[in-house]
N, C-alpha and C positions, 0 to 999 in steps of 0.2 A: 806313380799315382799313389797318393796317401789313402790310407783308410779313413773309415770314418771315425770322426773323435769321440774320447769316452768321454770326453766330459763335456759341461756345455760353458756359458757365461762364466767366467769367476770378477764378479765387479771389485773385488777386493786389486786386483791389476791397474784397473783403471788409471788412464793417465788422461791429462787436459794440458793441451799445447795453443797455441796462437792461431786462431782462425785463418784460411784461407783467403785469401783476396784474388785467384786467380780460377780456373777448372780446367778439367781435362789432360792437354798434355800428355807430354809422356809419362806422367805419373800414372794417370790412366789406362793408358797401355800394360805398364807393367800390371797394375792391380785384376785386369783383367785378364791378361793371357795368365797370370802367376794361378787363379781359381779356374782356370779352363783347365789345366795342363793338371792340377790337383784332383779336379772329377774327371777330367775324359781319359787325360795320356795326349803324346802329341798328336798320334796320326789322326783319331779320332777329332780331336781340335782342331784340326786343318779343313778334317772331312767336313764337319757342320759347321764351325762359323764362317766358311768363306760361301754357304748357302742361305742365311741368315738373310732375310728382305728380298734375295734374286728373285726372280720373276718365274723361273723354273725351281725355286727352291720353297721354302716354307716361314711362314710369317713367323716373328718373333715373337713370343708369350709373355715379354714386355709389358710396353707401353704403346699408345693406341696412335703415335706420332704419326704421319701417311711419307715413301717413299716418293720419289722424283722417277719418271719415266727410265732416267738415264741413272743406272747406278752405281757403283763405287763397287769394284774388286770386294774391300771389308764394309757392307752396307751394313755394323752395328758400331752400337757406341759401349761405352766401357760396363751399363748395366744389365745391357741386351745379352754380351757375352757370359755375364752374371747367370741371367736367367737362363740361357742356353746352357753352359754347365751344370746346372742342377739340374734340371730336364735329362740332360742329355748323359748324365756322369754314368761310371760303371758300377757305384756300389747299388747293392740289391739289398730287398727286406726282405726274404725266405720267410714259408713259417717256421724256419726252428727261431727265428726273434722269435716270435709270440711265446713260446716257450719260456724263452729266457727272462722276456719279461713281460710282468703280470701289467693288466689297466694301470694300477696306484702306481706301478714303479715310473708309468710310463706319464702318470700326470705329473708326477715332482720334474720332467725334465724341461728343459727350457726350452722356449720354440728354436733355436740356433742349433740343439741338440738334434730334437727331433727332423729337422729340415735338412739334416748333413747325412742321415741314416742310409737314404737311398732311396730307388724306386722301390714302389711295393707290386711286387710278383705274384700275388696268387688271391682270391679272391678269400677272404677270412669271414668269421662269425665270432661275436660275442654272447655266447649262451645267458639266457634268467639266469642270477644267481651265479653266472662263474667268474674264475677272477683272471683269465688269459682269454685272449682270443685263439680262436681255434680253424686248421682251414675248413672250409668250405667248397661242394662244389659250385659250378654256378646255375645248377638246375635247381638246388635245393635253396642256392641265396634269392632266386625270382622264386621260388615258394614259398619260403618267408614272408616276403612283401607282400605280394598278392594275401595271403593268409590273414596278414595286417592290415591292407588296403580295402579287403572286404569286411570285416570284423568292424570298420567303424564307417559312419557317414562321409562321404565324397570332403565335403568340409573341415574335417576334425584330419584331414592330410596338409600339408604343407611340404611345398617342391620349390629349394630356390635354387639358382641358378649363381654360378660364378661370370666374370666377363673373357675365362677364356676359352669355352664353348664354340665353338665354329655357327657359323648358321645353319648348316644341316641339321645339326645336331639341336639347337636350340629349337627348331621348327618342329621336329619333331618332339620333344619335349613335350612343349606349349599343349600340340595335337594331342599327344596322349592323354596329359594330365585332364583338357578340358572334355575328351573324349569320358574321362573319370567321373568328371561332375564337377566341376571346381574352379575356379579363377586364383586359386591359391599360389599366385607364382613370385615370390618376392625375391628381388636380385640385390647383387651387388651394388646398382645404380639408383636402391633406396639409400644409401650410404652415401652418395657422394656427388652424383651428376644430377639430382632428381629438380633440384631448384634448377640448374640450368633450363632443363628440359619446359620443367611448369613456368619459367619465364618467358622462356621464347615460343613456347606455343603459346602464349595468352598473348604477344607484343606481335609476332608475327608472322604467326598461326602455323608454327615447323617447332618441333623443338631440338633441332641440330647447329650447328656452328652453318655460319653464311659464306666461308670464306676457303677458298683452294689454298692448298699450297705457293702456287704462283699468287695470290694475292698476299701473302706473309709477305714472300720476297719484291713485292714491287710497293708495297706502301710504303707513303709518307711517314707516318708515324705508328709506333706497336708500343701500347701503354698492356704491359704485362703486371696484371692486378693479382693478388692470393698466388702468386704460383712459384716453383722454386724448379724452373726446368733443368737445371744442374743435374738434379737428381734424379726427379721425378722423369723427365722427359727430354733426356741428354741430346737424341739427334734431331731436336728443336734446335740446339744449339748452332749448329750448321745451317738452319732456317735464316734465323736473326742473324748471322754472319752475315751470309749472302745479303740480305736486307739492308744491313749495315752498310756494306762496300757500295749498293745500286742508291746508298742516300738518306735511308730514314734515318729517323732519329725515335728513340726508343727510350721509353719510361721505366723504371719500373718503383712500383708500387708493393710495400713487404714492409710490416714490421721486424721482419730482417733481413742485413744486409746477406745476402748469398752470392757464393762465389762464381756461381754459374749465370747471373747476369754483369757483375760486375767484371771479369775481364775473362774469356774464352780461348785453349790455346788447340786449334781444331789438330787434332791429331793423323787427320788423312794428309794433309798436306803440309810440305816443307817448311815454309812461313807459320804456320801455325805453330808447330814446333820448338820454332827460333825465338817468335816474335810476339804472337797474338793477337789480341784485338779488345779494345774494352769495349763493353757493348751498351753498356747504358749510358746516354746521356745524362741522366737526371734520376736522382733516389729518394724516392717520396718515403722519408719513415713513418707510415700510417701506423696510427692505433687500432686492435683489431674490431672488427668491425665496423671502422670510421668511415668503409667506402661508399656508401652510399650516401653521406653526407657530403663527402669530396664531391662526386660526381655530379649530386643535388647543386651544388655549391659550381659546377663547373657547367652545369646550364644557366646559371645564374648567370652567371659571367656572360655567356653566350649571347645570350638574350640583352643583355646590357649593351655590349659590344655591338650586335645589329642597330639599337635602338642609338648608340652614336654615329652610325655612318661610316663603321668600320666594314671588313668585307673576309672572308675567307680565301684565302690563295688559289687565284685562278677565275674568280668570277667576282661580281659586283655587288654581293651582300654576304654577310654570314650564313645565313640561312640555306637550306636550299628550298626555297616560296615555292616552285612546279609540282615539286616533291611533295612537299606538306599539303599543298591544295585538291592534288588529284589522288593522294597513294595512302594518306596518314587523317586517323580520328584522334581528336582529344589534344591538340593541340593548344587553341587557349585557355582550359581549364588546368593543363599543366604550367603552360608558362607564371599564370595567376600563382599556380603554390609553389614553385618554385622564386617567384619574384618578392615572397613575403618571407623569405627563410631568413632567418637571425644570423650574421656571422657570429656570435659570441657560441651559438651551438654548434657551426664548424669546426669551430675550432677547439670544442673540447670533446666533440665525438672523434676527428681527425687526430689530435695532437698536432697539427701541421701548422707552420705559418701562414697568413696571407699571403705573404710574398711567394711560396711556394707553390699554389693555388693558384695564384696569378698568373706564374710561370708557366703553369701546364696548360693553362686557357689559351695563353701567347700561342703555344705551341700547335692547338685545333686550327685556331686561324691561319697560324702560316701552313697546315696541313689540307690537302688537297684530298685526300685518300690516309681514311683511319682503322688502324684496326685492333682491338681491342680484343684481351687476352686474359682469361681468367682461369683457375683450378679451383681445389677445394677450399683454400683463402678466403672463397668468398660466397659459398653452396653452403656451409655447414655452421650457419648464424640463424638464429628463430627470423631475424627479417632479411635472409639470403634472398626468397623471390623477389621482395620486393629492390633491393639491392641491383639485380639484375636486370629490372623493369626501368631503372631509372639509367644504369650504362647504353639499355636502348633507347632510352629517351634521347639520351648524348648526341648518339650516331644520328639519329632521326633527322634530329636539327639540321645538321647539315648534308644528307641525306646519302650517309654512309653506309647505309643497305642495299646492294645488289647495285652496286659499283666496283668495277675493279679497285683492285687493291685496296679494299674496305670491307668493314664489317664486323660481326661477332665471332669470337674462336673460342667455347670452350672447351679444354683441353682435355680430354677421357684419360682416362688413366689406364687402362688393362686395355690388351688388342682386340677384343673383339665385344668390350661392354655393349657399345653400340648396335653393333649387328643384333645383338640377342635381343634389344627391344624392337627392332625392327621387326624381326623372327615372329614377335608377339610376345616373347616374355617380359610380361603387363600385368599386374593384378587388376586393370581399368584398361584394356582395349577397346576404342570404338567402333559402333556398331559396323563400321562399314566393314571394318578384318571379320569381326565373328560372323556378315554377311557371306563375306569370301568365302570363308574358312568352312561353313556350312553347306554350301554351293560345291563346292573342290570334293566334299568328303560326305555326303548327304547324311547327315545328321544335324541336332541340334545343340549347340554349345551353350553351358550356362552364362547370362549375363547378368549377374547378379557379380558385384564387385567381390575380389578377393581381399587378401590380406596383405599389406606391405611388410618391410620387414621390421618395423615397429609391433605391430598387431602382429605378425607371426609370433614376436616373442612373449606378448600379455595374452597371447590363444596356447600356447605353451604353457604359459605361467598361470594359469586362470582357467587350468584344467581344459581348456575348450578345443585342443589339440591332441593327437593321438601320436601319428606317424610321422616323422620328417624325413624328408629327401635331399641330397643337396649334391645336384652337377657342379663338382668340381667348387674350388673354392676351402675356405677355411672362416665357417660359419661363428666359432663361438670365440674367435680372436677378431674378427673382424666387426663386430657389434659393440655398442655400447651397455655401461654396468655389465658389467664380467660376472659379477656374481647373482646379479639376477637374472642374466642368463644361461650361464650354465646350470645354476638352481632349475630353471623353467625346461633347458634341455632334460634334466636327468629326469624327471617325470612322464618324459615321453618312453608309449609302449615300443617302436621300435626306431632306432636312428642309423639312414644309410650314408653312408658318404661313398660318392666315388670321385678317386683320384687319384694323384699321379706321383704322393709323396705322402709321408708320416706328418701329419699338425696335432695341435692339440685338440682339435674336436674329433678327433680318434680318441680320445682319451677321457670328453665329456660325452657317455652315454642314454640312453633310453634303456629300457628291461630288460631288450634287446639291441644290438646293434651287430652292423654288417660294412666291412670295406671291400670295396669296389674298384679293385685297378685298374684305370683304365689307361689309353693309348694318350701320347704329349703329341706337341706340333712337331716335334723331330722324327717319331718315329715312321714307319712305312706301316700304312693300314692297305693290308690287304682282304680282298672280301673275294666271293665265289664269281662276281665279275670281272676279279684285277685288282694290280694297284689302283685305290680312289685316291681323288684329291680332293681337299676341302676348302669351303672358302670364310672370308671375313670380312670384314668393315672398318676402315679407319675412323680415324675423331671427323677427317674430313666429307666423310659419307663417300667413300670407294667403295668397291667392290674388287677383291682381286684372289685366287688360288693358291693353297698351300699345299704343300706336298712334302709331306716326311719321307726321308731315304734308311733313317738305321733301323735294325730289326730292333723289334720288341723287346722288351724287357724278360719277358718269358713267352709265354703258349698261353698263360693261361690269364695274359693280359687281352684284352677286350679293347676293341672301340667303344666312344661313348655312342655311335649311333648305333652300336652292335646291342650295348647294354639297352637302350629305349627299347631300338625293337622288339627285341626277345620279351625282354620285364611286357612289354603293352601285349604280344601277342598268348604271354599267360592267363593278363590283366582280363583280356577277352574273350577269353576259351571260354566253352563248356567244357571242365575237364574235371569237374566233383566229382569223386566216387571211379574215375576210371581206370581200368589197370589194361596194358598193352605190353607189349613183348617188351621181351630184357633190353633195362638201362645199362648204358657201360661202366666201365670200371670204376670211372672220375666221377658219375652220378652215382655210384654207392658206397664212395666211398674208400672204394677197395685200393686207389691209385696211392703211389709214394710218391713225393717231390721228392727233387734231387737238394741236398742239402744248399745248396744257393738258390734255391728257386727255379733255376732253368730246367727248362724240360728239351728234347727232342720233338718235332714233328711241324704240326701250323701255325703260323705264325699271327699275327694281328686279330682280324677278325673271325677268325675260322678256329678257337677253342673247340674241342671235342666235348667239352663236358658242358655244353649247353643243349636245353632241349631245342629240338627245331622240328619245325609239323612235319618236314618228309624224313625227320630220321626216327632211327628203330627205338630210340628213348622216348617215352612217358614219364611224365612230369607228374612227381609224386607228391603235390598238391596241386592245389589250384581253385579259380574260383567260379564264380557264376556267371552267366553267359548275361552281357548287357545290352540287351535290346534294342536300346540308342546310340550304340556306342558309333566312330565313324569308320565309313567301309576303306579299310586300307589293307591293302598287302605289304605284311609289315617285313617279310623275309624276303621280297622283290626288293623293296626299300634297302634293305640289309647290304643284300649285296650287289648294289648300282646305286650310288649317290647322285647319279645324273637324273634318276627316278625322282628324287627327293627335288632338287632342283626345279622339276617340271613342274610340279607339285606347289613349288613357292614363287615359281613364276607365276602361275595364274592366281593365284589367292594374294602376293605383297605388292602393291605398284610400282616401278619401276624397275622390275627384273625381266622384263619384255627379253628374247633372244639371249636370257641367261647363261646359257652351257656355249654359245660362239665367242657373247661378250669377255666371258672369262680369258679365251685364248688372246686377248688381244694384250698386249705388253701393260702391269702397273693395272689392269682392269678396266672397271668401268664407273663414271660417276653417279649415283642414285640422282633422281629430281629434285630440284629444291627449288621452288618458286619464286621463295625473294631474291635468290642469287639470280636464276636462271632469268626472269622474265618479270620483278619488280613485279610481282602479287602475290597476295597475303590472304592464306584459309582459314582468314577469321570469321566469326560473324559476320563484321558489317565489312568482310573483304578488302580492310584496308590495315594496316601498320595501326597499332593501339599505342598510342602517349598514354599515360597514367600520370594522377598524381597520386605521392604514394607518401603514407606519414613517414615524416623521420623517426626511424628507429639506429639506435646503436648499444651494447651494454654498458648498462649501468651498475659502475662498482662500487660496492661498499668501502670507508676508509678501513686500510690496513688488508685489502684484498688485491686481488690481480683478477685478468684474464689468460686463463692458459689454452694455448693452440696442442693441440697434437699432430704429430710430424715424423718423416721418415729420417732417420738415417741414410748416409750415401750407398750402406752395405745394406739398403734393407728395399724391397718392391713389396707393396703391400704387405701384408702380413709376413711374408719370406723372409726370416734374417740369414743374409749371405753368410756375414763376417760381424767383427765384432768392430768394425773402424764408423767413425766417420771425418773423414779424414778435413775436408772442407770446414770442417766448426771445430776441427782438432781434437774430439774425442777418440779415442783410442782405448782397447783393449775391454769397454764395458758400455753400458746402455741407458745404465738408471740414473741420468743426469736430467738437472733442471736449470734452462737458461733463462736467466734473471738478471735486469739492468743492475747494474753496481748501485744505483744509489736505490732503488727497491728492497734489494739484501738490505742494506744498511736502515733502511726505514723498519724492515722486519726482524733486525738485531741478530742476524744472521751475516756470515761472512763466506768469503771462496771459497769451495772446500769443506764445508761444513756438510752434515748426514739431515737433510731434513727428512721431515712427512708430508705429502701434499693433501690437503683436505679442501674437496668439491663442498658446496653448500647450494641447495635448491630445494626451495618448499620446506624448510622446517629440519631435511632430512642432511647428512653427514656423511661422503664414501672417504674413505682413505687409502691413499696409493703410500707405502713407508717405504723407507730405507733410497734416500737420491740424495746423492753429492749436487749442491748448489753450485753453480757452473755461472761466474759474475760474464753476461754478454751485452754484446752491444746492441741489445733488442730496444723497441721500443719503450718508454716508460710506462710502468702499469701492466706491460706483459709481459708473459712468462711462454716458454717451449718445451714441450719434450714428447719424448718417442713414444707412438704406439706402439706393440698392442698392452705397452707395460700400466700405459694410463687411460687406458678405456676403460677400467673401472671407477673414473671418474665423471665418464661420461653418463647425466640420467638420461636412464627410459625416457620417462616422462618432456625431457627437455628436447623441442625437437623444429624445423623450422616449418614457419605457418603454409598452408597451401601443401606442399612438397613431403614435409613430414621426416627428412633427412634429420638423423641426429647432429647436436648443433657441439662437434668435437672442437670446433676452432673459437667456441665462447664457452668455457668452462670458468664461473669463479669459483677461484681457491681461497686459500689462503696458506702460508706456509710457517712449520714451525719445527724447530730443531727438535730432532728426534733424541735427544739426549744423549749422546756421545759425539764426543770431537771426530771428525774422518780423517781429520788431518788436512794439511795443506795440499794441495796436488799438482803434481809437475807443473811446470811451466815453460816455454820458450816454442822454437820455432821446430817445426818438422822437415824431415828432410823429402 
């Protein structure tokens, strides 16, 4: 097992080889066991990834992809075991790090650096004024807070939340914070899923995906729009296989070509191995943001093709008429705006040909059962909702909502996004939850709207914020404008993070700041009940148990429900001014950690150095006792998660017989009306048609559109490695892919060191220092990796309704940064 590296990125390495035309394989393999066997050791690698997705083992911290009842010996794909090595690896952050190195040393390193360092072991403090973080116990870090949380109004806090939270954990949460005063909950899924969500609850009236697992593999056709599941959501891949074999035919839709729709070589199985499989029929190279004109453009069609006495496969009209009649509003007000659309604007919002266009319509027709498949591709444009509104209009038509092997899939990205909105973390909950949730816990929850994480960051930056919290996650690389939001973090009086690895928003402070270790999906949370187990939420709306086996990282690592508990049951007290019999060693202070961080004695849940109401420590601050706050036993909770369960049975709908349903293999499916029973919690209780203006960006000449995008080595914010081996970069990150004849319009060549320059509203960011990387992207657009170019992304720029930063319509402009970089490798990989 290697250490951890001293250094981080050297882009001076960087090499560019011949993209991929294939994924997976046993290249896959190896890349994957080679980073397991690097952070865990073998035995260890054997131990947790052959528990990965089991049914008795624990969800992968992944991707939000949903398992098959029946599962595969190695139920992960090449990025899951990614994310399980880093979770799961043996290097440790001790405080003697902190020692070694100061805040500043620790903002110059790169996120590759900081991500490789380890778990972090002990709970730390950044003092006013100092320049290391220093340990902390965890009686005095919930004194902290509290300290801070009452020093300013309920409002002037902000709590957001990561997607990979469990739903105990997030439920609680939610409870505390609104117990606080506050609706302040802004997540992850302001970033990225939030136009799904606002489209399909306004089209009909859910805003989740409509579609099982078994409906991927039994549909006619899967037109995969914005998404690059290669990477992002590898054991989709094995979805679309199966599909493949049982018959569909499969679109996909990308201004770039990706290796993981274009041919798949499944690594479980022999054939896979040998042979492969190409998985897309058809390669629509759209221009970004041109899908909503496609699809605008593809009811056109629709509606034509009825109006000739054509028919859709299997019945006697295109349409489906029963469908529209008795289930759907807004039907001829959309066919009207769709029937007056101009081809000459599809085709220059698209880039597409007619003939292409045409193709894909053939293809609804001959299609019986459709199902449509989108990512962030097509969530993070200013007219993403509306985008969305008009794919459901598609489906409508021929009434590919709550039909087998049809429907809507948008595809979550992190394994448990989902649940946490479920859970309630919402800055906009309706009324009927905070009814719940008031009923469950007698008190009164504010419903006055919070802040999304747009407005978190202008309530930061605009002085109107105090405190920030943030479960889990990696806040100031995952936002847009880097610098004006890290600028808006440092003015916060205190900033906590808790989590399960070193990022750089340990490193972007408040006056004060505090880390928080807390417990991964691998590890065993143990609590004064037992081992617990937790649970989560697929993209598909499951419900199913996780259970970590390896011990902790240290003792004085914490559960996140251990952490709410405890912090709310401070939060609560009447504990001003009190003093009680002697704290222990760890609450004053007096304890040594052992130079790696591990200690001797409890493990998971059960830290010694937290206060708890029946132990002999007082808690040497604390705040004021809040009168409305809601009535829970929050150290009952602590230690029984089946408590908590009870608790979110009765207050979320469909977790009826919660605590049996989980025993049952793969879990259970939440309700969903349009799937379930074809009705819709709209208003006027039917399926909404819209018509919806065309929108698409508009670029200036001598400009582009730039998307931002993972690396193969990279899950969210996490850079595994420094590859990406599918678009053939290798050994560095700050590359820009640009059609060959775009470079050459911009007097730039392969190879060359540009500067990228965002332009919106008047105003100027610059991302410098990126090798121009000549791809076969679409014309007009441009790619390249977060989180190096989310300082191009504005605040300000964000999409309508939903309010998601719009990262996938960035214009730039690009210009040589004034030195040659040289030429850069060329040819094929092995």
């Amino acid at each position: 097992m290697a250490k951890a590296p001293t250094t981080g990125i050297d882009e001076t390495q960087l090499r560019v080889r011949e993209p991929k035309e294939t994924s997976a394989g046993l290249p896959g393999i190896t890349h994957a066991i080679g980073m397991a066997l690097d952070q865990m050791g073998p035995v260890r690698s054997a131990q947790t990834l052959l528990r990965v997705n089991q049914t008795d083992g624990f969800d992968c911290p992944g991707c939000a992809w949903p398992e098959k009842k029946e599962r595969h010996a190695a139920e992960f794909c090449e990025n899951g075991a990614k994310a399980v090595a880093e979770e799961a690896t043996r290097r440790r952050i001790p405080p003697t790090f902190f020692v070694e190195h100061s805040v500043a040393d620790l903002r110059r390193k790169d996120d590759y650096w900081l991500g490789q360092q380890g778990r972090l072991a002990h709970p730390m403090i950044l003092d006013a004024g100092g320049t290391h973080y220093r340990p902390v116990s965890w009686d005095d870090a919930f004194g902290v807070i509290v300290e801070e949380l009452n020093a300013c109004e309920p409002d002037e806090a902000i709590f957001y939340t990561s997607g990979r939270t469990s739903n105990e954990a997030a439920f609680l949460y939610q409870l505390m914070v609104r117990g606080y005063g506050t609706n302040n909950l802004p997540d992850c899924s302001n970033m990225c899923h939030e136009s799904s969500g606002s489209a399909l609850g306004e089209t009909i009236g859910i805003g989740k995906g409509s579609v099982s697992l078994a409906d991927v593999e039994r549909a006619s056709l899967l037109i995969i729009a914005g998404q690059n599941p290669g990477t992002n959501h590898p054991r989709m891949l094995s979805s679309l296989e199966r599909a493949k074999r049982n018959g569909a035919i499969i679109v996909a839709v990308n201004p770039l070509p990706e290796a993981g729709l274009l041919g798949f070589h499944n690594p479980q199985t022999a054939l896979g191995l040998t042979k492969g499989i190409e998985l897309a029929d058809d390669f629509l190279q759209i221009r970004l943001g041109g899908d909503q004109a496609l699809f605008q453009a593809l009811g056109k069609l629709l509606l034509e093709a009825e109006a000739a006495g054509l028919a859709t496969a299997g019945r006697d009209s295109v349409l489906d008429h029963d469908f529209l009649r008795t289930s759907v509003r807004g039907f001829e007000e959309y066919a009207a705006h769709v029937g007056a659309l101009e081809w000459a604007e599809v085709e220059t919002a698209t880039g597409l040909a007619r003939a292409q266009i045409d193709g894909l319509a053939r293809r609804l027709l001959d299609s019986p059962a459709t199902v449509v498949c989108w990512a962030m591709g097509l969530t993070q444009h200013r007219h993403s909702v509306a985008m969305l509104r008009d794919i459901v209009n598609v489906l409508l038509l021929q009434g590919n909502i709550g039909r087998p092997g049809a429907g809507v899939c948008p595809v979550r990205g992190h394994s448990n996004v989902q649940g946490d909105r479920t859970m309630g973390i919402f800055e906009r909950m309706p009324a009927t939850f905070h009814d719940a949730l008031d009923r469950e816990f007698d008190f009164a929850s504010p419903r006055e709207p919070g802040t999304d994480t747009v407005a978190a960051i202008e309530a930061m930056r605009d002085d109107h914020a105090k405190v920030f919290m943030a479960m889990g996650g990696n806040f100031i690389r995952a936002t847009p404008d880097s610098i004006v939001t890290e600028a808006a973090m440092s003015r916060m009086r205190l900033t906590v993070q808790v989590s399960t690895k070193l990022n750089r928003s340990h490193t972007v402070t408040g006056r004060r700041a505090l880390i928080l270790p807390a417990l991964g999906r691998t590890d065993r949370d143990t609590q004064t009940g037992g081992d617990q187990r937790l649970t989560v939420e697929d993209s598909m709306g499951m419900v199913h148990a996780s259970r970590g086996r390896l011990g902790p990282p240290s003792r004085h690592v914490l559960s996140e429900v251990s952490i709410i508990c405890r912090l709310a049951q401070r939060l609560f007290a009447a504990t001003t001014g009190e003093t009680g019999a002697a704290r222990s060693p760890l609450a004053t202070g007096e304890h040594r950690s052992g130079v790696d961080g591990e200690a001797t004695g409890p493990v998971g849940g059960a830290a010694p150095d937290a206060w708890r109401p029946d132990s002999a420590a007082t808690p040497s601050t604390g705040g004021s006792a809040r009168p409305h706050a809601p009535r829970v036993d929050w150290a009952a909770l602590e230690g029984d998660y089946r408590l908590i369960r009870r608790h979110i049975e009765a207050v979320v709908p469909g977790f009826t017989e919660y605590e049996a349903r989980i025993d049952e293999p793969g879990g259970f499916a939440l309700p969903h009306p349009p799937r379930d029973s074809r009705t819709f919690s709209t208003p006027s209780g039917r399926a909404e048609m819209t018509a919806n203006r065309l929108d698409y960006p508009r670029v200036p000449p001598g400009r582009l559109i730039l998307q931002t995008i993972r690396s193969h080595d990279q899950f969210n914010t996490t850079i595994y490695g420094k590859d990406d081996r599918y678009r053939g970069v290798h050994g560095g990150r700050r590359v820009v892919f640009v059609h060959t004849d775009d470079l050459a319009a911009a007097g730039v060549s392969d190879g060359d060191l540009v500067d990228l320059i965002s332009e919106f509203e008047g105003v100027e960011r610059r991302a410098e220092a990126f090798r121009a990387v000549a791809y076969p992207t679409a014309r007009g657009c441009a790619a390249a990796y977060f989180p190096e170019t989310n300082v191009l992304v504005p605040l300000g720029s964000f999409a309508e309704t939903s309010r998601t930063p719009t990262s996938k319509s960035v214009i730039i402009r690009i210009e040589r940064a004034g030195r040659r970089a040289g030429q850069l490798e060329t040819g094929s990989t092995g």
